[in-house]
N, C-alpha and C positions, 0 to 999 in steps of 0.2 A: 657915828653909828656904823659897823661894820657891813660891810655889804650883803646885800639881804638874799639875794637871786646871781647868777653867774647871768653873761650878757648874753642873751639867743634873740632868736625868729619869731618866738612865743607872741610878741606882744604888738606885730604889726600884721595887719589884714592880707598880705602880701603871701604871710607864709601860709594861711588858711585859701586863698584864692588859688594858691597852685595845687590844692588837693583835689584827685580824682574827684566827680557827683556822687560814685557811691562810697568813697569813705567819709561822706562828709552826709551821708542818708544814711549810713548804718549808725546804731546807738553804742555809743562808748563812755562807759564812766573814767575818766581819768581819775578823780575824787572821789570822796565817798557816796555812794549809792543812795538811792531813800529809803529802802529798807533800815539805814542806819540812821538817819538824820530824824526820820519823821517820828518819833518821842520829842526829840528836840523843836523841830517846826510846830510841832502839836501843842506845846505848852505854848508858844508863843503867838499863834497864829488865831485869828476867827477866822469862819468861813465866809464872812460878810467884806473882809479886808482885801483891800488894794494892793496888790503883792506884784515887786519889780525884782524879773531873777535877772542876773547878770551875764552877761556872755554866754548863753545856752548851749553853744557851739553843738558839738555831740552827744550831748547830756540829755536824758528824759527827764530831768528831773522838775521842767515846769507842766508837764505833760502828766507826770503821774499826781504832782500836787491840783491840778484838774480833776483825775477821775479821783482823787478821794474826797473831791466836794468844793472846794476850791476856785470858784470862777471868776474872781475880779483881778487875773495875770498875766502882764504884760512884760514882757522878753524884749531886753537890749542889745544886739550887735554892730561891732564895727564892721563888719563881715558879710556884704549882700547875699553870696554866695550860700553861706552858712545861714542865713533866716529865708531864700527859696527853699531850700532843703527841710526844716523844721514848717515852712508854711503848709508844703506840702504833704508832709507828715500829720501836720494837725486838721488838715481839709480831710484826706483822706479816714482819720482818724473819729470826724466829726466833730470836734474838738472847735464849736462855731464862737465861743469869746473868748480864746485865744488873743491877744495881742502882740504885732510882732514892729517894735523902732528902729531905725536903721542908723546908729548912732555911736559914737567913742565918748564913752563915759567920762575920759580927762577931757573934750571939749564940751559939755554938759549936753544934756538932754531937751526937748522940744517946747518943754515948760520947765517951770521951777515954782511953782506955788504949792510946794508941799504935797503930791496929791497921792501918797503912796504912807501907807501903813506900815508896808515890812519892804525893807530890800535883801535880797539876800545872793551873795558873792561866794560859788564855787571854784575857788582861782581864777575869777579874773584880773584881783589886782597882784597875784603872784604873776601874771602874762606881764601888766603893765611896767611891774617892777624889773622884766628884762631889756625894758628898751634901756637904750643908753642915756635916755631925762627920767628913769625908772622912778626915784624917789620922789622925783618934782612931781612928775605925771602922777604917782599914785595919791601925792596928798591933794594932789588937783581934783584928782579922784571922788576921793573920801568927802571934800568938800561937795564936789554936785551931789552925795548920796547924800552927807547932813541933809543942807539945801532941797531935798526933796521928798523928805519922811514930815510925816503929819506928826501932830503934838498933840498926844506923844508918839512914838515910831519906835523899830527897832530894826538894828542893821546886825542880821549874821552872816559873818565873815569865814569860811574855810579854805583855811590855808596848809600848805605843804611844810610850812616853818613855825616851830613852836613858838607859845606867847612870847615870851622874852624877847623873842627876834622881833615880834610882828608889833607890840604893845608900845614901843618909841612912836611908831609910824601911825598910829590907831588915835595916840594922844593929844598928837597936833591940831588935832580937832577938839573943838568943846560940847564934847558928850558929855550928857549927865550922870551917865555911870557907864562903866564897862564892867562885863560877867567871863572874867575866862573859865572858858571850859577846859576839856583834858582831854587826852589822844580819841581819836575814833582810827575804831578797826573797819573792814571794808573789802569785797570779793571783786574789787575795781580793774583795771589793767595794770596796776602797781601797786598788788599788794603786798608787796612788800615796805612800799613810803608808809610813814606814819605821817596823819595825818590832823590836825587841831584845828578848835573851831571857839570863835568868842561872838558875847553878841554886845554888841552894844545900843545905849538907848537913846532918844533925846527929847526931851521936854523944856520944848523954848520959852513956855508961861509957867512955869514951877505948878505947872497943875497937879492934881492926886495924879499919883501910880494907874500905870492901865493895869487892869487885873490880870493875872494868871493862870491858867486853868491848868490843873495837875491830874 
């Protein structure tokens, strides 16, 4: 498979730990926004569900899926640095079941019994995919998300590289189905990137379909 990411900084805590307190307190969308997503979370999400965002770094985007009703969401980083700044964002905010893990997702997370509904990856695994074990780390990845969506689950992934690049890396895993989506537009700090999004599901008892809401 051709190389998915060019090799940078992106993907170790190292290059987030030397950033100034306020540019890591101010809100920056790198990727797509909620305004743009949330049709997309909307169909797939209840408000009753256990919902794991990924890497939150500068992102509102588990903050805004809060106030639109959303309270069972807990937040992953490698990054301590980067989850004082969001805690204190969400104290101040009031934002009191907020959850925040202090964790790198290619060495897995503090459980693994399933206890998450939705995970959802706004390029974290495009950071992961710049280390220099990118590939390895990212299906190492992908495995602790299986590993930790309820049956049935669903994992959306948005990324900077279209399906065709991302859907090698996505397969290595035994989902029950993958949904590629198609470009999302976006008023982010690069907008000009095009940016895609897939979601994938997984049902480890061949149970009935979770439903949908449209």
């Amino acid at each position: 498979m051709a190389a998915i990411v060019a090799s940078c900084s992106y993907g170790e805590p190292q290059h987030y730990d030397a950033q100034q307190d306020k540019d890591l307190e101010t809100i920056l969308e790198w990727y797509a926004e909620y305004d743009v997503l949330r049709p997309l979370l909307h169909r797939h999400l209840q408000y009753s569900d256990s919902i794991l965002v990924l890497g939150p770094g500068t992102s509102a985007l588990h903050e805004q899926l809060y106030e639109s009703g959303y309270r069972g969401i807990t937040c992953v980083d490698f990054c301590g640095k980067v989850l004082r700044a969001r805690r204190k964002r969400s104290a101040d905010a009031g934002h009191s079941s907020l959850k925040y893990q202090h964790a790198d997702i290619v060495t897995g997370l503090a459980y693994e019994h399933y206890p998450y509904n939705a995970i959802i990856d706004k390029g974290t695994l495009d950071c992961v995919l710049c280390r220099q074990t990118g590939e390895e780390d990212a299906q190492q990845a992908l495995t602790v998300i299986h590993n930790n969506l309820k049956n049935p689950g669903t994992f959306l992934m948005v990324s900077h590289s279209p399906p065709d690049v991302r859907l090698p890396l996505l397969k290595r895993v035994a989902w029950e189905s993958i949904q590629v989506g198609g470009r999302l537009g976006c008023n982010c700090v690069a907008p000009a990137q095009q940016f895609w999004y897939c979601f994938a599901s997984v049902q480890r008892l061949l149970m009935g379909k979770r439903s949908i809401r449209t």
